[in-house]
Every structure is written in structure tokens, then in C-alpha cells.
C-alpha positions as CSV (number, residue, x, y, z in Angstrom):
1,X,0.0,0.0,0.0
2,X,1.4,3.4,-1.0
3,X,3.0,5.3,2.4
4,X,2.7,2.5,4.0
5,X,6.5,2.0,5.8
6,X,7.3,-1.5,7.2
7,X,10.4,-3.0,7.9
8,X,11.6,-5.6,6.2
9,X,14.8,-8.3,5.6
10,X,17.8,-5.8,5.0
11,X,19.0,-6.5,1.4
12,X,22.4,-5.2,0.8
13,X,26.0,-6.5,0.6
14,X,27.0,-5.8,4.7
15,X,30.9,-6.7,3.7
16,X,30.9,-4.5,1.1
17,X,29.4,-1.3,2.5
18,X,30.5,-1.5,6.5
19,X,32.4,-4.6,6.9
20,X,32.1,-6.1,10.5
21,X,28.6,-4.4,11.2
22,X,26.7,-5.4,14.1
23,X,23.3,-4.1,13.8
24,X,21.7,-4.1,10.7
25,X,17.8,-3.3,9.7
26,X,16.3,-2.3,6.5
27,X,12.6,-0.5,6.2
28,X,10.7,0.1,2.9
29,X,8.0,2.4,1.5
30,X,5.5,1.6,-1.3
31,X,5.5,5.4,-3.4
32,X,3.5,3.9,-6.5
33,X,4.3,6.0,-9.9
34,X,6.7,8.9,-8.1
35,X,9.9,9.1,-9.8
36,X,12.4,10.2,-7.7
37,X,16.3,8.9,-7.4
38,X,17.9,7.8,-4.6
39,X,19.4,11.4,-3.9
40,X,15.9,13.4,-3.9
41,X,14.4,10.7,-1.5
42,X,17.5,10.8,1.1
43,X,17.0,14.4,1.0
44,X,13.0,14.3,1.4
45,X,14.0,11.9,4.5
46,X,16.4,13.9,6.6
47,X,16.2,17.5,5.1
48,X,12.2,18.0,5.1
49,X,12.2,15.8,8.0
50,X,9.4,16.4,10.8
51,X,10.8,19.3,13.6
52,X,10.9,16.7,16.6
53,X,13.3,15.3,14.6
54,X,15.6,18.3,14.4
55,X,15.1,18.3,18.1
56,X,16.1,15.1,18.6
57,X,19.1,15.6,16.9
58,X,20.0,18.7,18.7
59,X,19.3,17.3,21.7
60,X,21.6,14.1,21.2
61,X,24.2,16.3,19.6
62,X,24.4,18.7,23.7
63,X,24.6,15.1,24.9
64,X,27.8,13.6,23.2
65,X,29.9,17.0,22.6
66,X,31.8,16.5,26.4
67,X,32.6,12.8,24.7
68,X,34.0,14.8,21.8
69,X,31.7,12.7,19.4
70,X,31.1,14.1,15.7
71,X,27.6,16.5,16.2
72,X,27.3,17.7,12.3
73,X,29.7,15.1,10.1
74,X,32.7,17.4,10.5
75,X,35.8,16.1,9.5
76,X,34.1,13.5,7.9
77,X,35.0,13.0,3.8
78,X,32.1,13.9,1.9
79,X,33.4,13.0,-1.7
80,X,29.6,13.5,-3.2
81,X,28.3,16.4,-0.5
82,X,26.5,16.4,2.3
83,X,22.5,15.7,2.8
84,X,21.7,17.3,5.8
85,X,24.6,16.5,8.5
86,X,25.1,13.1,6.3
87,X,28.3,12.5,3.9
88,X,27.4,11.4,1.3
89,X,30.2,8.8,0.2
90,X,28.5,7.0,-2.7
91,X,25.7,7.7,-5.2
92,X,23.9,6.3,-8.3
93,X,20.3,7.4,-9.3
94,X,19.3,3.9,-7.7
95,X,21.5,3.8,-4.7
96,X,22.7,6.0,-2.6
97,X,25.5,5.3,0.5
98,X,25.9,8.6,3.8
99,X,27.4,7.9,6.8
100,X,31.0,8.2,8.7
101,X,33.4,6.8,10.7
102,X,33.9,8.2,14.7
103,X,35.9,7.3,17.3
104,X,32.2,5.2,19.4
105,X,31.2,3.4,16.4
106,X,30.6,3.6,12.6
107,X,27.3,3.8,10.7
108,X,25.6,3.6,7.0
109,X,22.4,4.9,5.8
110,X,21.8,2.9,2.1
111,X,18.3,4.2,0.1
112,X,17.5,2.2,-2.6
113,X,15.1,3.3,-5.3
114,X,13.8,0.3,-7.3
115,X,10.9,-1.1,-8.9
116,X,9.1,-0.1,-12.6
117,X,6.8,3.0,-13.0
118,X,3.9,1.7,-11.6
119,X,5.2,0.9,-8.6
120,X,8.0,2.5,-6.9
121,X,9.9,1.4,-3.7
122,X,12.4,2.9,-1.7
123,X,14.4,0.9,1.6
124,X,16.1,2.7,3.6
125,X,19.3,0.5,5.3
126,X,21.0,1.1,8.6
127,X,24.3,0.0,9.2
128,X,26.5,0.1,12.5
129,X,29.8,-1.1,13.5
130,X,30.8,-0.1,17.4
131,X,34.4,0.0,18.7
132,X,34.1,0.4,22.0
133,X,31.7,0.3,24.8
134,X,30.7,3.9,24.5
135,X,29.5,2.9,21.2
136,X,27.5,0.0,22.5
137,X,25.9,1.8,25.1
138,X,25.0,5.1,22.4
139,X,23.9,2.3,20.1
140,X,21.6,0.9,23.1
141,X,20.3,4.5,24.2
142,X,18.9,5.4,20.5
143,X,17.5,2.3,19.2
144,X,14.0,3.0,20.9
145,X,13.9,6.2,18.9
146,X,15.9,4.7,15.8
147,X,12.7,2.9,14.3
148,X,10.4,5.2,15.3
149,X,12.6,8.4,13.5
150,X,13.3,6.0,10.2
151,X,9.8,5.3,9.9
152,X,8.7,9.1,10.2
153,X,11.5,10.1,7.6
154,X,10.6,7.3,5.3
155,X,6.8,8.5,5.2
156,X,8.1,11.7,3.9
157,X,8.9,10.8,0.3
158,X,5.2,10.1,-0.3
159,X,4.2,13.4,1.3
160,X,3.8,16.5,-0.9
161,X,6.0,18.8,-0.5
162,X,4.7,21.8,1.4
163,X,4.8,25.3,-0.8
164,X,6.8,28.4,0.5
165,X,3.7,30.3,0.6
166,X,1.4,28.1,2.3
């Protein structure tokens, strides 16, 4: 059904794009004819994303600045730009990669555009490697609110896109 997220068996090549990950989970959206690429969804995700979102984010970025944890994806190469605080490190219309590396752990975001013209999918991957126990424990602390913020960013791409004057 069109907008309808769910999560389903991640699909993607975890040796290839994070090797030694240790949480993976993969959630899809039906957006019928909508043409978009893999770029213009990612952004639709986390650029137009919901505003308790954004707080989130600001929130959890005051949180791990005294670990001296990355809080915007500086320092982080961004060979194909950034999409909101994400590095974008690989991109084809179908597929594109964002994430980094920090010193807690190591994650990728993969969103997959596939399926004919009448009916459009895009999957959104999460990838995460820890190295240490701070990254274990971060990776415990925001996997309540992981699912819940994927599924909110995922319903966006269906969502019209709200006009500047409205």
C-alpha cells in the first residue's frame, strides 16, 4: 500500500558497504508511480524531516559534545556532499551510501530506489559497527527512537511537499 512503511529483511552487501557491522535493519515504502532517485528521496528523508526530529538531533548532539563525538559530520570526507549532517560517500540514481566513521562506532544509511513505474519502492538501510563500549551503550540508548525516527522520515517521500507560501 502506497506510504505505508514496514520494515523488512535488509538487502544489501554488509561486507561491502560497513564490513564487520553489528546491527543491521532495513525499512521500505511503497511510493506507487513517483519518480524520484535515490538522492531526492534521502534528501526528502532527513532535510524535510518532521521538527521533533531536528530536536532530537539537537538534543543528542548537547549530549555527546563532552565525549567529543562528531555533532554535524565534521571532519568527515564527503566526496559526493553532504545531505543534511550526512556524507554522502556513494551515489547512483538507484542507490545512494551517507554515513561516517567516529571514534564510538561507525554507521551507513543505504536508500534504494527500485521497482518499474507503476510501482516505486524505496528501503532505507541502517548500518552500525561499534568499537568500543561507549558505542555499545549510544547504540543501546537510540534504538527505541531509531525505528520510530526511520519510519517518520521514510513516510516523507510520499508526502507532498509543502509550498513556501502556504
Amino acid at each position: 500500500m502506497i506510504g505505508t512503511v514496514r520494515e523488512v529483511a535488509p538487502n544489501v552487501d554488509a561486507r561491502t558497504l560497513l564490513t564487520g557491522a553489528q546491527f543491521i535493519d532495513a525499512f521500505r515504502v511503497e511510493i506507487g508511480a513517483a519518480a524520484v532517485t535515490a538522492r531526492e528521496a534521502c534528501t526528502r528523508m532527513v532535510v524535510h524531516g518532521p521538527r521533533w526530529i531536528d530536536a532530537l538531533l539537537r538534543l543528542r548532539n548537547i549530549a555527546v559534545a563532552p565525549f567529543g563525538l562528531k555533532t554535524s559530520g565534521e571532519g568527515a570526507p564527503a566526496p559526493h556532499g553532504l545531505i543534511g549532517l550526512f556524507p554522502v560517500l556513494s551515489e547512483t540514481p538507484e542507490r545512494l551510501v551517507a554515513g561516517f566513521d567516529d571514534y564510538h562506532l561507525d554507521f551507513r544509511i543505504v536508500v534504494d530506489v527500485a521497482g518499474d513505474a507503476a510501482a516505486r519502492q524505496v528501503t532505507s538501510t541502517t548500518l552500525v559497527r561499534t568499537h568500543n563500549l561507549l558505542g555499545r551503550t549510544y547504540l543501546t540508548l537510540i534504538m527505541p527512537f531509531h525505528k520510530l525516527v526511520v519510519r517518520s522520515m521514510l513516510g516523507r517521500i510520499v508526502e507532498r511537499p509543502v509550498s513556501p507560501t502556504a
